[in-house]
C-alpha positions as CSV (number, residue, x, y, z in Angstrom):
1,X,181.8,14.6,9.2
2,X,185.0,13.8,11.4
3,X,187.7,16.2,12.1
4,X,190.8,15.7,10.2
5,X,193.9,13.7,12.8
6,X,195.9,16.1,14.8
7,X,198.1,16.3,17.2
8,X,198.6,18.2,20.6
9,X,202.2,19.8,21.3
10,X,202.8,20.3,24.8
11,X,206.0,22.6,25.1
12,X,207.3,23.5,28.8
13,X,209.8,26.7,29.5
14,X,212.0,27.3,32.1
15,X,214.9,29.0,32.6
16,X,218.2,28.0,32.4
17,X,220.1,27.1,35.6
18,X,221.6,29.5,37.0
19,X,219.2,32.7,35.8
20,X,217.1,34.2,38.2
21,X,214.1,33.9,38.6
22,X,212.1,36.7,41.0
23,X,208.9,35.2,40.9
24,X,210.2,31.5,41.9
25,X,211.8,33.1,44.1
26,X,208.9,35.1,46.0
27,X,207.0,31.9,45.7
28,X,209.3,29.8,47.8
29,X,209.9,33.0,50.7
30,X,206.1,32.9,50.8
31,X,205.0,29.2,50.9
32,X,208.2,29.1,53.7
33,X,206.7,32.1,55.7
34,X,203.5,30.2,55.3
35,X,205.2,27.3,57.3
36,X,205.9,24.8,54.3
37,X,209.2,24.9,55.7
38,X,210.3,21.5,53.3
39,X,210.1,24.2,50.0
40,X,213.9,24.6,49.6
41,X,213.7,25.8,45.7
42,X,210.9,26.8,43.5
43,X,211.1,27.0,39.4
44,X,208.4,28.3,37.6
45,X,207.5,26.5,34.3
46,X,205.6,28.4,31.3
47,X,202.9,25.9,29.8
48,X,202.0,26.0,26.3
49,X,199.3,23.3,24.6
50,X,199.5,23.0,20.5
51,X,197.0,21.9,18.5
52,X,198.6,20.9,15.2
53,X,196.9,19.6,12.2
54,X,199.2,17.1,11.6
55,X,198.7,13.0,11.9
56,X,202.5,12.2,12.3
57,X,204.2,12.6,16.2
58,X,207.4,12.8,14.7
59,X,206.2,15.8,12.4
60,X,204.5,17.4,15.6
61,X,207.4,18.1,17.4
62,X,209.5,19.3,14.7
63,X,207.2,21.9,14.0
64,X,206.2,22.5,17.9
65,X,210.7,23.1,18.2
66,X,210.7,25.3,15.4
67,X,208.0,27.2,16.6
68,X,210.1,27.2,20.4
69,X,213.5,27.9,18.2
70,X,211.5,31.2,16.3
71,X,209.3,32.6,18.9
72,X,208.6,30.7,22.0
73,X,211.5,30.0,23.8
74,X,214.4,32.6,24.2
75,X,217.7,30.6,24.0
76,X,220.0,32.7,25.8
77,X,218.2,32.0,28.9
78,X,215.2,29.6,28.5
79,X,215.1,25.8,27.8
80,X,212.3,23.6,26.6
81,X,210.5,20.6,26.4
82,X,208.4,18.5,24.1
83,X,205.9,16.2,24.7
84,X,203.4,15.3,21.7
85,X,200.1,13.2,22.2
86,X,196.9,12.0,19.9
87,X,194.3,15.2,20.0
């Protein structure tokens, strides 16, 4: 029996330039601290895999942004990405 296609929805967050972000920020005081003296700017970047039961890449990633438009991604201060691939 093989599984019916999908596809995988790979949706990145981070926030909008220009809100703060305290944990970036206490990342890049402590890799500096730590002598990685290059690190001039950290962003942080929330990582979320879909698996959708869907054979169409174009149908993937509207459901994947609706999904990011209703509950995944706050739009006052967070932005997003899509990238969709073959399960």
């Amino acid at each position: 029996m093989t599984a019916p296609p999908s596809m995988k929805a790979i949706v990145s967050i981070t926030f909008r330039e220009g809100v703060l972000d305290p944990e970036a920020a206490a990342i890049a005081r402590s890799l500096q601290g730590l002598g990685f003296d290059a690190v001039r700017n950290v962003r942080r970047v929330r990582r979320i895999e879909l698996d959708l039961a869907t054979a169409d890449a174009g149908e993937a990633e509207r459901m994947a942004r609706a999904m990011c438009d209703a509950l995944l991604a706050n739009p006052v201060i967070e932005t997003y990405g899509i990238e969709v691939a073959r399960s």
